[in-house]
C-alpha positions as CSV (number, residue, x, y, z in Angstrom):
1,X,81.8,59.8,-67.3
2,X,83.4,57.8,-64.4
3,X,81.1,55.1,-63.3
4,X,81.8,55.2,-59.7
5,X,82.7,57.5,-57.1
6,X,85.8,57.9,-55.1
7,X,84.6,55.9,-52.0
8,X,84.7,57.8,-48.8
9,X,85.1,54.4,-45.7
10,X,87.7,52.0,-46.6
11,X,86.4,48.3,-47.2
12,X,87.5,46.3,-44.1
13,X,89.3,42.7,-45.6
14,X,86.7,40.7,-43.7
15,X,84.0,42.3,-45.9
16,X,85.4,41.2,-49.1
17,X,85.4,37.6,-50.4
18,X,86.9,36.0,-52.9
19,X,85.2,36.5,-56.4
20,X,83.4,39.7,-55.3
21,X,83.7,42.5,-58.6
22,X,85.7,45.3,-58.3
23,X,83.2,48.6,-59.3
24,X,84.1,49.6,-63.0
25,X,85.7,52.8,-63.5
26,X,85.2,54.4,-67.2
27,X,87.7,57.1,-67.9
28,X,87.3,59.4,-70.8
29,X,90.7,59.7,-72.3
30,X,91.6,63.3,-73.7
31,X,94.5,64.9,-75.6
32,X,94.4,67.1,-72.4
33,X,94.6,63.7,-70.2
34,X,96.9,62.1,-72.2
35,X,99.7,65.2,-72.4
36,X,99.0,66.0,-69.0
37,X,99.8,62.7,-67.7
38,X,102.8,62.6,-69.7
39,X,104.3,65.8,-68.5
40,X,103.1,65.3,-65.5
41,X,105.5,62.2,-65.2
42,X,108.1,63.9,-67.3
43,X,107.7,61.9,-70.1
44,X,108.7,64.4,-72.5
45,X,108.8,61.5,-75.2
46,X,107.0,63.5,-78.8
47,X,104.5,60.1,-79.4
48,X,103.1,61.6,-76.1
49,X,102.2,64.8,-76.8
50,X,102.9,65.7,-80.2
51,X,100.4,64.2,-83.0
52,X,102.4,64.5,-86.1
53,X,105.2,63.2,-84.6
54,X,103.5,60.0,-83.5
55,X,101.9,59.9,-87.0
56,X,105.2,60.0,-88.4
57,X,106.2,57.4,-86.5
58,X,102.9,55.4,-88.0
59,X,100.4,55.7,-85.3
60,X,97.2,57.6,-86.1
61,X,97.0,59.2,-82.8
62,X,99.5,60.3,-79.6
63,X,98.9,57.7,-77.0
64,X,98.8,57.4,-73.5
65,X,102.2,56.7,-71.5
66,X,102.4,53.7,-69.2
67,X,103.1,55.9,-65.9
68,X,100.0,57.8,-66.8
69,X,98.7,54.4,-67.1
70,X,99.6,52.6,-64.0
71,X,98.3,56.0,-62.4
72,X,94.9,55.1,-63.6
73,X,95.3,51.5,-62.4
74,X,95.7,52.7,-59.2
75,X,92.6,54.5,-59.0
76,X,90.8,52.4,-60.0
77,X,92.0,50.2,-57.5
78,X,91.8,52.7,-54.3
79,X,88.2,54.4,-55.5
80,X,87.0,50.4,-55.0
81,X,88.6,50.0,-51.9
82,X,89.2,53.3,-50.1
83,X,90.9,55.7,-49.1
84,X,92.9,54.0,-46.3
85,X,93.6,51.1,-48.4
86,X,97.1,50.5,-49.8
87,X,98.8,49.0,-53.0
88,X,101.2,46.8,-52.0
89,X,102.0,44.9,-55.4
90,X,100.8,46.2,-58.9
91,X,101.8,43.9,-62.2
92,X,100.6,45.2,-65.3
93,X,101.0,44.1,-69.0
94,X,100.3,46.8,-71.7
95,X,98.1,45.5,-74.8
96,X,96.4,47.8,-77.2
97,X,97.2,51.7,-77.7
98,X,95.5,54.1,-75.9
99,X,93.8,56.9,-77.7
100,X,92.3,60.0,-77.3
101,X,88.4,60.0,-77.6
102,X,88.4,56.4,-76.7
103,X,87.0,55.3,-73.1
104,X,89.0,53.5,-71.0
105,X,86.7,51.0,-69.0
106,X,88.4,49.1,-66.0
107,X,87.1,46.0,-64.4
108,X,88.0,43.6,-62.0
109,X,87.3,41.1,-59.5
110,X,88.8,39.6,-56.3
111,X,90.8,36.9,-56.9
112,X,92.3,36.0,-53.1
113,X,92.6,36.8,-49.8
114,X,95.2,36.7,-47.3
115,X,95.7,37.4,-43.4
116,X,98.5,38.7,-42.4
117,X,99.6,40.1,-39.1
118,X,99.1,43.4,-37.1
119,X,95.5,43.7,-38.3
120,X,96.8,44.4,-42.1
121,X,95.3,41.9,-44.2
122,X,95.6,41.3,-47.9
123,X,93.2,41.2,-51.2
124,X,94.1,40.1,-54.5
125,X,92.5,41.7,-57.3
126,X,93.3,40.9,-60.9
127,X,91.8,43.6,-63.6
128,X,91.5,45.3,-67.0
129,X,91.1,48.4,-68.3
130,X,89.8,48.0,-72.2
131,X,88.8,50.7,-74.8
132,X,87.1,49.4,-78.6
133,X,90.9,48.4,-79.3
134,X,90.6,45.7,-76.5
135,X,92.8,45.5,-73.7
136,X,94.7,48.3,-72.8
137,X,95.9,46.7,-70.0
138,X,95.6,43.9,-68.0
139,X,97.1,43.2,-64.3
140,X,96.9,42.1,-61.1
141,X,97.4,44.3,-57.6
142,X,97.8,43.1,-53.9
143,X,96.1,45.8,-51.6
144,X,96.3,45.8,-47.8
145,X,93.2,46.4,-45.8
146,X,92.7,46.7,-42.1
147,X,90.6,43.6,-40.6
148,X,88.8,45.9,-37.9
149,X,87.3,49.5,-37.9
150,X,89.5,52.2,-39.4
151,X,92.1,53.5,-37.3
152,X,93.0,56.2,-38.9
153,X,95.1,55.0,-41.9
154,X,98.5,52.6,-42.3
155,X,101.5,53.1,-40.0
């Protein structure tokens, strides 16, 4: 179950302050979502998709990639802030594995702001995304926003 929606209106930056939460996403992680993403990202590495080759290689499970990963990041990010919003900067540490049949919760919060020029204005956000192993990953993003009504996306 996610626990929120893909938001339709992007957030304008003066609508955000510093400290505000970032709206949890919970994704439930798959086999199916976890091969997927790795094919999908032509990751063709066995610990990916193939579960006795990862347990061979001692993990009890095939785990997520870190593209599929930093995918997930990502929307977690834009389904906060919209669809006209844009990640600029994304740093992310990997922690703990990522299985399948174990949720992946992100949270976050806003951690700065920044004005730039040309009506594009920047938020920093600094998240995790945790499952019962603890964090999955942790990171922090820089997303430009528009300071005024929507104009129809980025140039």
């Amino acid at each position: 179950m996610t626990t929120t929606a893909n938001r339709t209106r992007t957030l304008q930056w003066a609508e955000i302050n510093v400290g505000d939460e970032v709206s949890a996403l919970e994704i439930p992680v798959t086999t199916t979502l976890i091969v997927a993403g790795a094919i999908a990202s032509r990751d063709f590495m066995p610990v990916h998709h193939d579960r006795d080759y990862a347990n061979k290689q001692g993990s009890p499970n095939l785990f997520m990639n870190i593209l599929t990963t930093n995918g997930y990041c990502v929307r977690f990010l834009t389904d906060w802030a919209g669809p006209e919003a844009m990640v600029k900067k994304l740093s992310i540490r990997l922690g703990v594995p990522c299985f399948p049949d174990d949720p992946l919760r992100f949270t976050g919060s806003v951690t700065a702001k920044s004005e730039g020029t040309g009506g594009e204005n920047f938020v920093e956000v600094t998240f995790t995304g945790c499952n019962s192993l603890g964090d999955h990953v942790s990171g922090t993003a820089i997303l430009s926003l528009l300071d005024g009504p929507s104009s129809g996306g980025h140039a």
